[in-house]
C-alpha positions, 0 to 999 in steps of 0.5 A, spaced: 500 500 500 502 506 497 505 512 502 505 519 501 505 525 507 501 532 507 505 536 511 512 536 516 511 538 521 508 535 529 506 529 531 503 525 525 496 520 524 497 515 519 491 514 515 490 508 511 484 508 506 482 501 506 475 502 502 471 506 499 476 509 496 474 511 489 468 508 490 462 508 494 462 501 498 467 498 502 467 503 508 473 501 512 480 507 514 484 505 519 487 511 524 494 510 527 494 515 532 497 517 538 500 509 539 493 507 537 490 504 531 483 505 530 478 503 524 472 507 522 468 503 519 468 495 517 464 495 510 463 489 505 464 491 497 459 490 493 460 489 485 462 483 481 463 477 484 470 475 483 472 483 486 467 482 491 472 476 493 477 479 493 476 485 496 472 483 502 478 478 504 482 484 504 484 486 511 490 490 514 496 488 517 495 486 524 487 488 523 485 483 529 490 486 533 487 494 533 484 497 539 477 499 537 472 500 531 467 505 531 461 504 526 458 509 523 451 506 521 448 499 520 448 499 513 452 493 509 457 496 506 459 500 512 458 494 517 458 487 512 465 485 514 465 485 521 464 478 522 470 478 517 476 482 522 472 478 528 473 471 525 481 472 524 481 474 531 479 481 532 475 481 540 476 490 541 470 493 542 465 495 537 462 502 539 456 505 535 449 508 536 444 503 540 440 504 534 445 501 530 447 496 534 440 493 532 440 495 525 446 493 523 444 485 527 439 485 521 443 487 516 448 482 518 444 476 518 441 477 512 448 478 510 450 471 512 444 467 509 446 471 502 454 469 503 451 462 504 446 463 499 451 464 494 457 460 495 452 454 493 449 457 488 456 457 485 459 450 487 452 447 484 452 451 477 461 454 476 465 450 480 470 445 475 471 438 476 476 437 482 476 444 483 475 446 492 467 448 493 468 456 495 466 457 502 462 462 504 464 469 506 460 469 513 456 464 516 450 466 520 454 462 527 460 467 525 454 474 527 453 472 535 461 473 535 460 479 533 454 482 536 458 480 543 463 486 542 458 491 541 458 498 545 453 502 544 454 510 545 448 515 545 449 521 541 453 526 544 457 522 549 465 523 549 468 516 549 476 516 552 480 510 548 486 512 553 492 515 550 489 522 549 485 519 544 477 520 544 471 520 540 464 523 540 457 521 536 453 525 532 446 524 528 448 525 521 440 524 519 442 518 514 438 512 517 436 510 524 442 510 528 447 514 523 452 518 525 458 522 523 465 522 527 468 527 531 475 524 533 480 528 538 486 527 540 492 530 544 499 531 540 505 535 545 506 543 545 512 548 545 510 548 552 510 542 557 505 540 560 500 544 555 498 539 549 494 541 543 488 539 541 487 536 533 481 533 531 477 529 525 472 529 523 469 522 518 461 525 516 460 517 513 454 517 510 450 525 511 443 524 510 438 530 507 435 537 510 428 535 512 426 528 511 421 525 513 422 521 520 429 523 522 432 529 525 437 533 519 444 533 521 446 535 526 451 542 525 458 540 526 461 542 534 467 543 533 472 545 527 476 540 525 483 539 522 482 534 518 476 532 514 474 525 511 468 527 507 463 522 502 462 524 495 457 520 494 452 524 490 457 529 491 456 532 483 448 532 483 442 536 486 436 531 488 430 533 487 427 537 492 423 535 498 417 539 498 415 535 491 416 528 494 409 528 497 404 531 492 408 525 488 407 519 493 400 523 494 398 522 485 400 515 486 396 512 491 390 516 490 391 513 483 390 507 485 385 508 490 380 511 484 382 505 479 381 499 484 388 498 481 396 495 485 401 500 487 409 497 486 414 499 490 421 497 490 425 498 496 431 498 501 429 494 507 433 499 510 430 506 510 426 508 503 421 502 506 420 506 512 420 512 509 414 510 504 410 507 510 411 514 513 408 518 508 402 512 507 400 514 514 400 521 514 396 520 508 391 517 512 392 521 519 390 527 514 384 523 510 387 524 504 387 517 503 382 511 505 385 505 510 387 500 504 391 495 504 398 495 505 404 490 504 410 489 506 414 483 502 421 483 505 423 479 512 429 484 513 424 490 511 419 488 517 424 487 523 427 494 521 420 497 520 418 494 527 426 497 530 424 504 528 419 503 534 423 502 539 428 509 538 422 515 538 428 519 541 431 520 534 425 522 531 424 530 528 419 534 531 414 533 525 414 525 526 413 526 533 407 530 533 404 526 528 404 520 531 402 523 538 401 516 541 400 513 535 404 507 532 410 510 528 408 507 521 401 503 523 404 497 523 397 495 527 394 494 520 400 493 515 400 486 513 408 484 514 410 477 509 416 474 512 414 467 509 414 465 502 407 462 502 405 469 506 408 473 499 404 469 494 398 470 497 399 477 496 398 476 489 391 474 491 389 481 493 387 485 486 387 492 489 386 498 490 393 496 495 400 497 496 405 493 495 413 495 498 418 489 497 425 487 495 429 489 492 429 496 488 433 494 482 428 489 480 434 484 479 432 479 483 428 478 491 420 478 492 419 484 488 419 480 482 413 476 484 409 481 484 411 484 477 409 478 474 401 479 476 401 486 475 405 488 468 400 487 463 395 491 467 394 497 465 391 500 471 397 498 476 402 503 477 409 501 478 414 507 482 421 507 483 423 512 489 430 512 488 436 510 483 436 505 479 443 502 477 444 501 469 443 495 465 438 492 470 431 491 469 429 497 474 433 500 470 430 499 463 423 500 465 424 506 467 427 507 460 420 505 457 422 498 455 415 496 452 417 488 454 421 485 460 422 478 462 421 476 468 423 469 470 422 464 464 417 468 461 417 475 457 411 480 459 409 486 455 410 492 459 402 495 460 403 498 467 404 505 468 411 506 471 413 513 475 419 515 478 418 520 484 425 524 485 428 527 491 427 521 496 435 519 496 437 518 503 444 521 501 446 528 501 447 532 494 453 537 493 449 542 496 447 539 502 454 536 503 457 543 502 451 545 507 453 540 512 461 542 511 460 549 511 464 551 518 469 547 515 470 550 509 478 554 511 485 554 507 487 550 513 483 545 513 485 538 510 480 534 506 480 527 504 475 526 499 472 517 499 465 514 499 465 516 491 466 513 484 473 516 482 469 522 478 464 524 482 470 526 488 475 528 483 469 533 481 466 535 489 474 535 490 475 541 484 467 544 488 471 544 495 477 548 492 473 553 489 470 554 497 476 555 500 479 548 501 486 549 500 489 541 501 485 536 498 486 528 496 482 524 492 484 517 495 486 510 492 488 504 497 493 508 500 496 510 507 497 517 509 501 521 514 498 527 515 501 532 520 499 538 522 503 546 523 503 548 530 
């Protein structure tokens, strides 16, 4: 792993960038500071199988022996490769949010029955004669092990990891939990006895400005020395928010006054709940009768059922509406977390909704749903976030008039809409909102958690702000050293 150094003079932190770095999965730095080495982050890399492989067996020298990891949210590509560094022996603490303690517990065991999954779908259909069968990357036994070094940390409350080195959680308003990092750590003065202060910031993943459900970001507390900042929408502007409801509202009504399904693919992680939420403000509002509500994916229902348990992190809207009440109406919401409870929901011919997985449209329980309604004129297919290319999602966005679904081809008949704005990331001007206080000439910033154009681009918008030091990091170890 290559090394550079940003400055020359003081007691320096090396920095290994050891995911996200150029891309946007993989979220994994490694802080050496003051005698301690400390990783942000520990995500698994999604992207082609045989990258994938051989990235997320990826660890840094000694990882086993690191003194702490500090996660930033429960997402898979922050945490997916915990049980990795745990199996080869590391027992540290894990600090994160309690939300995220239980989040990420979700995530990881959907995880584990996926690499499973996989691994025998590949000895079954590619492993040559005489070739060792591929073993998974996790198995569900490796996740108790895991969830047993979890410390969990509310927002706002200072941990000392010894050595003059300590850090702080704040809301970062992505999902449930998330939270960037304020790391400080003491470095020697001129005078004896009086050490200076430098400090860190890692945004991890910045959600947007009036969401629904979460509180924004929380205004950064402290001016930081050195910023590692995502870019992952960094060269674009969402659509705003306060057209996301009229659009949500067109849809369902839609469907109420033609007796008709509404699809929706999405994450189980966060775009579920935020369509439920506006579901049950529609219906707090009587702008849409009680209609039938399903949501198709086991790990979509536990993390909707998480969700009640932490109105602390809710904003003040939410908390107002609800009033008492249950957060999504769960009470009336079918969940299907067996295959046998999915099917009979394509026994129900509407007017309903249906939220399932998975967004692209490339597999999972969506696929099933697609079948009955894709030839019907009537009912109404809504994407609520991106869709990456060459994948059916993609495509029927695109106005492709005929898809195959399984074995068969369908006509595409169904009304297909895309309602913009309900990402759970941060565009360039949110990032640059967020990051304002920290916009100086003596600031240094490392741009991650972006493909390579997207940071180079937010990096080239950073310089225009007043940023002075800048890096677009590859897999590389850094020294950065402060002036006095």
């Amino acid at each position: 792993m290559p090394r550079r150094s940003i400055s020359d003079n003081l007691a320096p932190m090396h920095i290994q960038f050891c995911g996200a770095n150029r891309t946007v999965t993989g979220s994994c730095h490694l802080l050496h500071v003051n005698g301690l080495r400390i990783f942000l982050d520990m995500g698994l890399y999604q992207g082609p199988r045989d990258e994938a492989r051989r990235l997320n067996q990826y660890l840094p020298d000694h990882a086993r022996t690191a003194d702490a990891i500090v996660l930033s949210h429960g997402h898979l590509d922050h945490c997916g490769k915990l049980p990795v560094v745990v199996r080869e022996g590391y027992a540290g603490p894990i600090y994160c949010t309690p939300a995220t303690a239980e989040v990420a517990r979700i995530v990881l065991e959907d995880s584990a029955e996926i690499q499973l999954e996989d691994a025998d779908y590949i000895n079954r259909r590619s492993r040559q004669p005489g070739q060792a069968p591929v073993q998974p990357l996790y198995r569900p036994s490796d996740i108790p092990h895991v969830l047993k070094l979890f410390k969990r940390v509310e927002y706002n409350r200072t941990i000392d990891l010894g050595k003059g080195v300590r850090f702080t959680f704040h809301d970062a308003g992505h999902i449930l939990g998330s939270a960037y990092v304020l790391l400080q750590w003491d470095v020697p003065a001129a005078n004896p006895g009086q050490p200076t202060t430098r400090s860190l910031l890692f945004t991890a993943d910045v959600g947007r400005y009036n969401t629904p459900i979460l509180n924004d970001p929380a205004p950064i507390p402290v001016l930081p020395d050195l910023v590692l900042t995502e870019s992952t929408y960094g060269d674009k502007t969402h659509a705003p928010m306060d057209g996301v409801e009229q659009q949500f509202l067109d849809a369902v009504q839609f469907c109420v006054k033609n007796r008709s399904r509404l699809l929706i693919p999405a994450f189980a992680v966060g775009r579920t709940q935020t369509v439920l939420w506006y579901i049950q403000k529609f219906i707090h509002e009587n702008k849409i009768p009680t209609i039938p509500v399903f949501v198709d994916s086991p790990m979509g229902v536990q993390v909707s059922r998480i969700h009640e348990d932490f109105p602390q992190y809710f904003d003040k809207q939410t908390t107002a509406m609800i009033a008492g009440k249950d957060l999504f109406g769960l009470t009336r919401i079918t969940f299907a977390t067996s295959m046998e409870q999915s099917k009979a929901i394509n026994t129900v011919t509407g007017p309903c909704v249906i939220i399932a997985s998975s967004p692209t449209c490339e597999f999972g329980r969506i696929l099933h749903h697609l079948k009955f309604s894709m030839e019907r004129p009537n009912d109404l297919l809504i994407f609520v976030g991106w869709t990456p290319p060459n994948t059916l999602g993609r495509r029927l966005q695109d106005g492709q008039n005929r898809a195959r679904i399984f074995d068969r081809w369908y006509d595409v008949r169904c009304q297909i809409r895309t309602i913009h704005g309900l990402s759970a990331h941060a565009d360039g001007d949110e990032l640059i909102r967020f990051l304002t206080p920290t916009l100086r000439p003596q600031t240094t910033f490392f741009v991650v958690h972006g493909e390579a154009g997207v940071a180079d681009t937010f990096a080239q918008r950073l310089s225009k702000s007043g940023v002075h030091r800048i890096g677009v990091p590859a897999m590389e170890t850094v020294t950065f050293q402060t002036p006095h």
